[in-house]
VMD Tcl script that draws the C-alpha trace (Angstrom):
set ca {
  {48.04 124.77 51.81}
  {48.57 121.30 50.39}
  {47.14 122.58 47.31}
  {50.07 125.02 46.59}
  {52.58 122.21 46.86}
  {50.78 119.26 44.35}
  {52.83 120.45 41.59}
  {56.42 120.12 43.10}
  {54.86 116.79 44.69}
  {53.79 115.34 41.42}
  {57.08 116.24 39.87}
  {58.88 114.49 42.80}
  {57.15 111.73 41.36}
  {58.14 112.01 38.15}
  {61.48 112.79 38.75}
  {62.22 109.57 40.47}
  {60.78 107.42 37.98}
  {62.63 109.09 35.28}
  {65.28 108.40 38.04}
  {64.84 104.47 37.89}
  {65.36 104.39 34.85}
  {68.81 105.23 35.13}
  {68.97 103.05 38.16}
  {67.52 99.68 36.50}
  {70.97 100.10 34.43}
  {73.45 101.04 37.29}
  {71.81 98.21 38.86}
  {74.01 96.04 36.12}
  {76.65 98.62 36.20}
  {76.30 100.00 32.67}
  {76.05 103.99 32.14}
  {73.57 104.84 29.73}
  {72.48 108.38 28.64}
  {69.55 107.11 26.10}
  {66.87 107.56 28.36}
  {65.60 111.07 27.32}
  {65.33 109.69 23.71}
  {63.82 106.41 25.25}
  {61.52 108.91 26.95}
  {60.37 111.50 24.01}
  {59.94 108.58 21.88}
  {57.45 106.95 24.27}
  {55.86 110.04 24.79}
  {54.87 111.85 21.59}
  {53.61 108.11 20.19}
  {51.67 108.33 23.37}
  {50.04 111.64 21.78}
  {49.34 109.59 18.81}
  {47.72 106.85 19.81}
  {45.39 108.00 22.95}
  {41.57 108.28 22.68}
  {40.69 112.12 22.84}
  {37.50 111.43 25.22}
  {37.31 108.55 27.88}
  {36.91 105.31 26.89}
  {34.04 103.35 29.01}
  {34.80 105.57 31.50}
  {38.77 104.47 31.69}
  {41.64 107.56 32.01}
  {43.01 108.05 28.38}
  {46.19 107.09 30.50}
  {45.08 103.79 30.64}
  {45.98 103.23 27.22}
  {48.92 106.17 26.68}
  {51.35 104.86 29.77}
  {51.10 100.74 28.58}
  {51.56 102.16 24.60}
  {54.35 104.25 26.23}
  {56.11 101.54 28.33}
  {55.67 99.08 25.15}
  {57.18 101.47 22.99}
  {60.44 102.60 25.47}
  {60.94 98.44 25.79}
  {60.79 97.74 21.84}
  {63.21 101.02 20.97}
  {65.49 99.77 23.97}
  {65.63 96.20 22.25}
  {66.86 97.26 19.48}
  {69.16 100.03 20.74}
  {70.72 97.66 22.87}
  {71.34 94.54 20.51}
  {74.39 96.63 19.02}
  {75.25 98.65 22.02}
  {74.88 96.52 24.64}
  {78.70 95.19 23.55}
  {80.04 98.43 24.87}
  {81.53 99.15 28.15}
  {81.62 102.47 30.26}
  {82.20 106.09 28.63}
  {81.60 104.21 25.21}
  {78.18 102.92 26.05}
  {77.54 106.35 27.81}
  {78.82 108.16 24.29}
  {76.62 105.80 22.30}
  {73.40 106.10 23.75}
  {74.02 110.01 24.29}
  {74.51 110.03 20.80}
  {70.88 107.78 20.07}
  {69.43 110.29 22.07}
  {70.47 113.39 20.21}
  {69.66 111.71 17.13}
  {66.09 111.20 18.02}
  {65.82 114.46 19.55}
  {66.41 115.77 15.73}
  {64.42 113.07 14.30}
  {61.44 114.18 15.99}
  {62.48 118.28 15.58}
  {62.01 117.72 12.12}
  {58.66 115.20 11.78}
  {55.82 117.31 11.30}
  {53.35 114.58 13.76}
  {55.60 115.65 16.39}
  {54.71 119.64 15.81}
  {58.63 120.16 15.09}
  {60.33 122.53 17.36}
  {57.12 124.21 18.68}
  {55.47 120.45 19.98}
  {52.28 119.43 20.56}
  {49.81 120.75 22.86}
  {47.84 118.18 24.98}
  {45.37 118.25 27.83}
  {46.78 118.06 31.84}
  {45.65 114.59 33.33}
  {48.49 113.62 35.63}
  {47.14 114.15 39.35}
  {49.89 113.87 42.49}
  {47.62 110.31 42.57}
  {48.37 109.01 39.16}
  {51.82 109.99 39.64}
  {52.87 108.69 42.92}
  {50.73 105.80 42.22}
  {53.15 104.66 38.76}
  {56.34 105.61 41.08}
  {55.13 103.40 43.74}
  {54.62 100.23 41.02}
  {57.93 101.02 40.02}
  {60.01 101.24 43.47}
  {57.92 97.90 44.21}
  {59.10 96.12 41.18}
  {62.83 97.05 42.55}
  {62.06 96.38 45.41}
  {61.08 92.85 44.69}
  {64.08 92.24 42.48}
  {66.28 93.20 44.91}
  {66.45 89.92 46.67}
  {65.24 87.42 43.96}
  {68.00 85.13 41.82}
  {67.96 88.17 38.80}
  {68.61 91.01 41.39}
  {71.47 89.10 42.55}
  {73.10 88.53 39.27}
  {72.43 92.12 37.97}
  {74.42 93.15 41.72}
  {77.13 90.45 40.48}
  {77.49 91.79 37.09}
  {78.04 95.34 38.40}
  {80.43 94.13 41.19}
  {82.67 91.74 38.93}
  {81.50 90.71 35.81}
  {84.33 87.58 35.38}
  {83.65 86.59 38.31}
  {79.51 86.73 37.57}
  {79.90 84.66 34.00}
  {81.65 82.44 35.89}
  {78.99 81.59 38.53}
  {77.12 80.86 35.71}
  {75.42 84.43 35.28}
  {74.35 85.29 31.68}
  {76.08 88.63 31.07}
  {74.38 89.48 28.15}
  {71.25 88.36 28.66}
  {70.93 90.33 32.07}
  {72.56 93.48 30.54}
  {69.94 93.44 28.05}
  {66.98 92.51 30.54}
  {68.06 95.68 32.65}
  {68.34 98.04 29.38}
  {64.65 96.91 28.33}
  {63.81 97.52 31.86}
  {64.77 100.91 31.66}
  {63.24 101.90 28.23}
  {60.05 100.86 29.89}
  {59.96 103.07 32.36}
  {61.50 105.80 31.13}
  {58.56 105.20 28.53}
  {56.48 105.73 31.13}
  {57.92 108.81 32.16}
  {57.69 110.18 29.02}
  {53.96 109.78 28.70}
  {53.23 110.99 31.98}
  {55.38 114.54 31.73}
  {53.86 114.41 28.54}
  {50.28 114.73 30.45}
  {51.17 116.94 33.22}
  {53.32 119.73 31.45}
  {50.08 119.99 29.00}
  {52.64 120.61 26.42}
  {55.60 118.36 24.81}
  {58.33 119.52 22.64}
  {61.70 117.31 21.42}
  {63.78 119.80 23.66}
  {62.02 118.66 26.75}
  {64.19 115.41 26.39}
  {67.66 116.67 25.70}
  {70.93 116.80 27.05}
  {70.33 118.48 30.27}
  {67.26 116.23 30.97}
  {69.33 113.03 30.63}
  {72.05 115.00 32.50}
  {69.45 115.65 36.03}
  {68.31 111.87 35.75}
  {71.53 110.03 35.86}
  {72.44 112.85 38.68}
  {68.93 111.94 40.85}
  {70.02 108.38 40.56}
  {73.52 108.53 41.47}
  {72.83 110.92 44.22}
  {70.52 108.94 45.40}
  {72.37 105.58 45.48}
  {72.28 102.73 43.07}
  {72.61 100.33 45.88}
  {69.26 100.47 47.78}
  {65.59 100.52 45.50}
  {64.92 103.58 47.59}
  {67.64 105.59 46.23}
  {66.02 107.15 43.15}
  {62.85 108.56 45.01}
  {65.58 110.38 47.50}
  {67.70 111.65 44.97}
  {64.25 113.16 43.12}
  {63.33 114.28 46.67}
  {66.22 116.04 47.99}
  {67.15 117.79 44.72}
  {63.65 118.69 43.45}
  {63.16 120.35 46.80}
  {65.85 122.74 46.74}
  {63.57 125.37 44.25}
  {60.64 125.48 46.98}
  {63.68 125.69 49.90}
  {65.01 128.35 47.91}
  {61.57 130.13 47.42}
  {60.24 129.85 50.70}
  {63.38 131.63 52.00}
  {63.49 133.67 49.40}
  {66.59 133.58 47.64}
  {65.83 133.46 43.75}
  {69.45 132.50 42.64}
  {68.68 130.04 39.71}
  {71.96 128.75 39.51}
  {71.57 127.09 43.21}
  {70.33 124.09 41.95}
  {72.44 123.30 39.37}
  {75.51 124.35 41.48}
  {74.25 122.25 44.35}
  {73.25 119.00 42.04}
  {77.01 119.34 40.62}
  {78.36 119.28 43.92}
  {76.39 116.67 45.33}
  {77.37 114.93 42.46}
  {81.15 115.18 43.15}
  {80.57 114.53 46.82}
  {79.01 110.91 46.53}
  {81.69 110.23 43.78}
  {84.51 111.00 46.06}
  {82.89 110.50 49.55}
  {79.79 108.53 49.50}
  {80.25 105.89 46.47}
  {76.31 104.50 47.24}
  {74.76 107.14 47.41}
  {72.12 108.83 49.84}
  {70.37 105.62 50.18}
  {73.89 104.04 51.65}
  {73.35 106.03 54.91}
  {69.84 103.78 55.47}
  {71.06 100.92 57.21}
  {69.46 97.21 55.74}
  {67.04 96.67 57.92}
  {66.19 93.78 55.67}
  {68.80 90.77 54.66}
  {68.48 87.61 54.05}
  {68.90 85.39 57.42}
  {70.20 81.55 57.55}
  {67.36 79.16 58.98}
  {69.66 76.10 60.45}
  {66.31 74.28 60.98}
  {65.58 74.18 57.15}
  {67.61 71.29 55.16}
  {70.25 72.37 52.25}
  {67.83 71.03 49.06}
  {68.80 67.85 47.19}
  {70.76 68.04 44.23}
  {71.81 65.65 41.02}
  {74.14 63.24 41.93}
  {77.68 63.64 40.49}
  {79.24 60.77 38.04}
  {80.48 57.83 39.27}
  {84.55 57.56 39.97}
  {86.63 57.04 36.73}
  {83.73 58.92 34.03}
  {85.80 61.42 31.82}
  {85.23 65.19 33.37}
  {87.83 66.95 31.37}
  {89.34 65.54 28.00}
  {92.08 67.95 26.07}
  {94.37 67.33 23.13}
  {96.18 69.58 21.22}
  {94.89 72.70 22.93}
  {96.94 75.91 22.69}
  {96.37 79.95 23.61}
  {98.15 82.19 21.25}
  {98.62 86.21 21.69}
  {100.04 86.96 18.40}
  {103.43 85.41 18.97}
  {103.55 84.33 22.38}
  {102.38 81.00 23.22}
  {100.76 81.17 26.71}
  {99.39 77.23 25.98}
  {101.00 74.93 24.03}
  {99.63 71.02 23.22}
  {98.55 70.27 26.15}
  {97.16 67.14 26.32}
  {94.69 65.96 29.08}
  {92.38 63.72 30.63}
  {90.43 63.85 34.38}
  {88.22 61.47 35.48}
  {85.33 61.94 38.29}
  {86.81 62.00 41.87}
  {90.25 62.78 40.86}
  {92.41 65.64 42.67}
  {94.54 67.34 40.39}
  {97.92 69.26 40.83}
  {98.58 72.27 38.41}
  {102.23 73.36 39.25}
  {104.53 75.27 37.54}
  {106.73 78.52 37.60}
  {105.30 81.96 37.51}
  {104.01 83.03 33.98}
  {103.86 79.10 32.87}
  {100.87 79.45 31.19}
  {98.53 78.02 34.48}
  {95.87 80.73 34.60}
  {95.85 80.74 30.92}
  {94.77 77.02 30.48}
  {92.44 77.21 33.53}
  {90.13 79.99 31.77}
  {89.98 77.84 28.51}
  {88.63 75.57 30.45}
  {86.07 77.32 32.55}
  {85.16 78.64 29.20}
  {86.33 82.16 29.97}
  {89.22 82.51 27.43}
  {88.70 80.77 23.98}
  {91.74 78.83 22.58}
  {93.24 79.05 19.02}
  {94.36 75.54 18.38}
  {93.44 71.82 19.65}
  {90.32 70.79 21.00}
  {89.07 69.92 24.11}
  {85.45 69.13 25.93}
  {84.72 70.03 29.06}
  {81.76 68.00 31.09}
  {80.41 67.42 27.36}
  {80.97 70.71 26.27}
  {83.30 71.70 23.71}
  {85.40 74.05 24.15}
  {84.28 77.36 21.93}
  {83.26 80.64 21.51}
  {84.39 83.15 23.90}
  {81.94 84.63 26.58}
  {80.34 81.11 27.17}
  {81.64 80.91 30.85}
  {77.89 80.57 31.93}
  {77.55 77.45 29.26}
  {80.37 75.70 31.15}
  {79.14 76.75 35.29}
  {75.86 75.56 34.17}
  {77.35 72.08 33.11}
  {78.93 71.90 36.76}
  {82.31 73.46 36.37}
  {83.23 76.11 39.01}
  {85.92 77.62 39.58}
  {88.30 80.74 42.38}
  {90.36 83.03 41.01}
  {94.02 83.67 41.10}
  {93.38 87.21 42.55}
  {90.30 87.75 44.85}
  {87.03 88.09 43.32}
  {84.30 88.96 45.41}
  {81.73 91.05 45.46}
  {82.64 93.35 48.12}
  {79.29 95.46 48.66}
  {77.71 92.27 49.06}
  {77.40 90.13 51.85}
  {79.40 86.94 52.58}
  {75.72 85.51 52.55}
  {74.85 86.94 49.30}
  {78.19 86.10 47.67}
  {77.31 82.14 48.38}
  {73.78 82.83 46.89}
  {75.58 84.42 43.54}
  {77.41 81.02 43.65}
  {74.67 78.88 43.62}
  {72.86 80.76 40.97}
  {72.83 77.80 38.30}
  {71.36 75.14 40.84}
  {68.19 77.80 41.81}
  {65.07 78.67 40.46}
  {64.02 82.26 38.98}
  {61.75 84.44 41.53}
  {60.75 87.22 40.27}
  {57.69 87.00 39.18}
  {56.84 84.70 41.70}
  {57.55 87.00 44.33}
  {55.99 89.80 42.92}
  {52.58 88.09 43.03}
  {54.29 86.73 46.93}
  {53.46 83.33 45.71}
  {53.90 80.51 48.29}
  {56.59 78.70 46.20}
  {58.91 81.80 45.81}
  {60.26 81.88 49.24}
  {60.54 77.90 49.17}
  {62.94 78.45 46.33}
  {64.39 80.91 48.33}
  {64.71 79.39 51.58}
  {66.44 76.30 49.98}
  {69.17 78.59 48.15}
  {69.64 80.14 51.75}
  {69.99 76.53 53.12}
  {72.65 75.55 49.81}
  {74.68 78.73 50.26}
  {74.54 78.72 54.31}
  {75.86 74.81 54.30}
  {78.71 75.84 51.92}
  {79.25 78.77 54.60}
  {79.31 76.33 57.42}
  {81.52 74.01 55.46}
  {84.79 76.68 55.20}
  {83.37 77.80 58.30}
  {82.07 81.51 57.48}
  {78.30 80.53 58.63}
  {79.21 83.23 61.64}
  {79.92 86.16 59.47}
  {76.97 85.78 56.88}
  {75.71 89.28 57.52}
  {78.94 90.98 57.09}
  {79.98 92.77 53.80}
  {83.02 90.31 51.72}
  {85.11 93.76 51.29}
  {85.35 93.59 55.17}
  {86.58 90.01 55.50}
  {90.63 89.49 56.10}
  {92.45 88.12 53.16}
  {92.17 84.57 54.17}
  {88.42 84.77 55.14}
  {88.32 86.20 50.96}
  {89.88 83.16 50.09}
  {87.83 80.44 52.23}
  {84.63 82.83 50.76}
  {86.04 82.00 47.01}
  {85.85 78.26 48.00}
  {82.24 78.29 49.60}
  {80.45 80.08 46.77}
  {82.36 77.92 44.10}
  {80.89 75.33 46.24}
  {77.28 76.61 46.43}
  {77.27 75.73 42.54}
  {77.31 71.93 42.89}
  {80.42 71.82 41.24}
  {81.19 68.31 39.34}
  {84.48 69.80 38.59}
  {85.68 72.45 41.24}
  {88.80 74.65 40.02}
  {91.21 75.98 42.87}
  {93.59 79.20 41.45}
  {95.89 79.05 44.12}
  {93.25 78.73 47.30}
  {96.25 78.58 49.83}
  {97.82 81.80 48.89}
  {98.10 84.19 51.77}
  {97.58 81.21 54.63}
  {99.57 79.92 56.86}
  {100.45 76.14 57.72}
  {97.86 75.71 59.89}
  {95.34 77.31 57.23}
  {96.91 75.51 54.20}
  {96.27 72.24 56.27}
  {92.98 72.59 57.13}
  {92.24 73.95 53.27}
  {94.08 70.33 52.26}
  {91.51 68.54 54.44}
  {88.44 70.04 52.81}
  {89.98 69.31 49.28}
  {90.65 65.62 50.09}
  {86.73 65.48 51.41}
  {85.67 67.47 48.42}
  {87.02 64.61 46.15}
  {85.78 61.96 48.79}
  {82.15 63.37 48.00}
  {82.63 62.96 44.15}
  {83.84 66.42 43.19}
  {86.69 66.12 40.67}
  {89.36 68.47 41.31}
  {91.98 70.84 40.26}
  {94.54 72.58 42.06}
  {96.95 75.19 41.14}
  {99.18 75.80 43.69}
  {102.40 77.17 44.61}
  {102.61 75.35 48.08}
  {104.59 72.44 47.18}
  {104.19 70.36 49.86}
  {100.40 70.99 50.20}
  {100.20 69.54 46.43}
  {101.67 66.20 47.10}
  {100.04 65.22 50.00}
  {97.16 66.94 48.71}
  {96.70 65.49 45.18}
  {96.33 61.83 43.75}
  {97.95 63.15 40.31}
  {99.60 66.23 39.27}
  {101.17 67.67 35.67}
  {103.64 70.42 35.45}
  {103.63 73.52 33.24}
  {106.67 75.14 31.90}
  {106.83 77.71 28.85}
  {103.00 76.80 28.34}
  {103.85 73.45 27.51}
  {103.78 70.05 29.94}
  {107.01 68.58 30.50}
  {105.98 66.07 33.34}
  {102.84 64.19 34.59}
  {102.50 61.57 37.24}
  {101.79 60.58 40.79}
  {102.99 63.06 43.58}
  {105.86 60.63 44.56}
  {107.25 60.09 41.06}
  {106.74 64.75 40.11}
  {108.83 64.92 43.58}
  {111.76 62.90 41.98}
  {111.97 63.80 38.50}
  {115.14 65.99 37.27}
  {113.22 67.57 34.79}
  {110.74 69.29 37.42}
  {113.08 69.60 40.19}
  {115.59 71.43 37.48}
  {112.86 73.67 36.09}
  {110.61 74.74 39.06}
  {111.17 72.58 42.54}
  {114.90 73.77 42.84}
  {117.99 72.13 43.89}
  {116.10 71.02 47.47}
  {113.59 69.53 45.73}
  {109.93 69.46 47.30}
  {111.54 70.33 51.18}
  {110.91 74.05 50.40}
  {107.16 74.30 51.07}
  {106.25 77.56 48.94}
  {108.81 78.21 46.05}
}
mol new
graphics top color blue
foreach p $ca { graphics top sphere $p radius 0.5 }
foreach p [lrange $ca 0 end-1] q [lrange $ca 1 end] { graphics top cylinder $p $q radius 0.2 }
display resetview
């Protein structure tokens, strides 16, 4: 009986690998329709290149699926060095367009057999095929909780906020593209050798069409989600036979409104109704891990002269001149729209300016999309509006946040090497302490879109925190809090800078400013028109005129 059912089992198989191909992309939140081209590619230069007979008694395979997979990886490269700048529908349009293109490439080479293909012998077994798909869910399943999983999650959650953790965009974007052209190399070779026959059309629109559906039905948030897309929907022809109803358009029908369900309803995905029966889990018993001392009181953190942020005629920065030293608390105050924000992302490297100069930690100030450069240099920053990542856990948001002071896992934990979970039990102990420190270590296993607005904010602060920030960059921490809140938040900032962390604080609660900060400088029109100790900001007419009001400072939040 099992005999009459190897077939759909092997393409189950198959399915889902071509599956996780799309899903090592929507891992880093990028939409990419290339993988059929990726695919064909790998597969008729697998045709090319394997031995006709056995060699020392080895599968032909042995040598077809590694030329395959090397093949899918090298064409990816270089697909993605110019596309991998594209967002969304564009990359989507790009790589659908790759795909096309190589689908008529290879319809008119004449070692491809053209339109008619290329005949080749059947030597994919349910074994061969279930055994590739379960090296592939392991690798996934491996990433999933090492240093690179978590960025690639970041990156698809909030890329700003990623880079500025200290996350290399780029770098990971292209890492997860390569990924995929391997293994949808590999699934090229393998339908190849099970279909005994392998034409350009095999790979085209519709096929690239039924793998990004498999993976989004299935979920792009669990490593299992692929093989339960590929099951469910590559099921519902035997269903449909063994009741027999021969309506061919069920499947497509059903796979379009799956589709539109999870879109609309179910945003993860089948896999999203398994519950994690596996996160990571705070040890008390095991020590936070030592880290580089921060410079002395009084060394130069932040130097700036001249610098200025231009959209064509509006001046959102203007000559601003600026020095912080190690240790120092600095105020940032200033109306709405007085250029703040603006001068806070030149610094943290996220913005670029157009005139001045300025280093940052030792770091000049340059090209934009260097954020990592800067969080890896020990600057670290919130955000004016939340940014978490909300499908993560409070727990996993701190690990994001100490990404530049941990080691890389991977490949250490696929081989489950000793050292790997050391690594990983001492970012555990770093992110849990910053936890414990804004006092979150109690809701670790809860999901950041879940937490109340102030719990977002005191998140913000511990993950900035879990990057062993030299200079730490508050964009108005104390928004949304009350007194009580805005006190306690005061309290932390005052030990921050009695531990050596330099920072800087913009604010809109007055009163938590000056008793807050040692210095403070005030914006206006993009340019500073006061700087000074809290007392001195508090009397001058020119602040008090422009943004503290008539009553001066005794308004608490203006």
């Amino acid at each position: 009986m099992l005999g009459d059912y190897t077939a759909t089992l092997t393409l189950i198989a198959l399915t889902a690998i071509f599956a996780y191909s799309f899903y090592a992309v929507l891992m880093a939140g990028q939409l990419s329709l290339g993988q059929a081209g990726l695919a064909s590619l790998a597969g008729f230069s697998a045709t090319v290149v394997m031995p006709d007979s056995p060699v020392v008694g080895l599968s032909p395979l042995v040598v077809g699926i590694p030329v395959g997979m090397l093949v899918g990886a090298c064409v990816a490269f270089l697909l993605g060095l110019p596309v991998m700048r594209l967002r969304g529908v564009f990359l989507a349009i790009a790589t659908l367009g790759f795909a096309e293109m190589v689908r008529i490439v290879l319809i008119n080479a004449e070692w491809t057999g053209g339109a008619q293909g290329t005949s080749v012998p059947k030597l994919v077994t349910p074994g061969i095929a279930w055994g590739c798909l379960l090296l592939v869910a392991y690798w996934f399943w491996r990433l999933g909780g090492s240093r690179f999983g978590r960025g690639l999650a970041a990156i698809r959650e909030d890329e700003l906020a990623a880079r500025a953790m200290g996350v290399h965009i780029s770098r990971y974007r292209m890492a997860a593209f390569v990924t995929s052209g391997a293994i949808a190399g590999m699934y090229g070779v393998l339908l190849a050798y099970f279909s005994r026959f392998i034409t350009p059309d095999d790979f085209g629109f519709a096929a690239a069409v039924d793998g990004l559906v498999t993976a989004v039905v299935g979920g792009s948030l669990l490593f299992l989600g692929p093989l339960l897309g590929s099951g469910f929907l590559t099921s519902v022809p035997e269903i449909q036979r063994a009741l027999g109803v021969e309506a061919g358009w069920i499947r497509p029908f059903l796979s379009g409104l799956l589709l539109l369900v999870v879109i609309l309803f179910l945003p993860g995905g089948l896999s999203s109704l398994i519950p994690r029966w596996r996160t990571p889990r705070l040890d008390p018993s095991i020590p936070a891990p030592e880290l580089p001392a921060l410079p002395p009181p009084g060394t130069s953190v932040l130097s700036l002269k001249g610098l200025g942020k231009a959209y064509g005629g509006l001046h959102a920065v203007r000559s601003v001149d600026l020095e912080l030293g190690s240790g120092e608390i600095l105020g940032l105050i200033g109306p709405n729209g007085a250029g703040k924000t603006t001068l806070v992302n030149l610094i943290s490297g996220l913005s670029v300016p157009t005139s001045g100069t300025g280093t940052v930690l030792g770091i000049p100030l340059g090209p934009e999309g260097q954020g990592h450069r800067f969080a890896r240099a020990g600057v670290s920053r919130t955000f004016q509006h939340s940014k978490l990542f909300d499908r993560l856990t409070v727990l996993e948001n701190a690990l994001v946040g100490a990404h530049v002071v941990t080691r890389p896992t991977l490949l250490r934990r696929l081989l489950w090497l000793p050292s790997a979970r050391r690594d990983e039990q001492r970012a555990l102990a770093q992110a849990g302490a910053q936890l414990a420190r804004v006092g979150l270590a109690d809701r670790a296993g809860v999901n950041a879109g879940a937490l109340s607005y102030g719990d977002r904010r005191r998140l913000e602060i511990a993950r900035a925190l879990a990057a062993h920030p030299t200079l730490l960059i508050l964009d108005e921490p104390a928004a949304g809090m009350n007194h009580v809140e805005a006190q306690e938040l005061s309290t932390l900032i005052r030990t921050l800078a009695e531990d050596g962390i330099t920072v800087l604080l913009i604010e809109h609660n007055v009163r938590m400013v000056l008793e807050t900060c040692t210095r403070i400088v005030v914006l206006n029109f993009g340019g500073v028109i006061a700087a000074g100790d809290p007392a001195t900001i508090a009397k001058d007419p020119v602040v008090i005129e422009a943004y503290l009001g008539s009553d001066g400072p005794a308004d608490s939040r203006v």
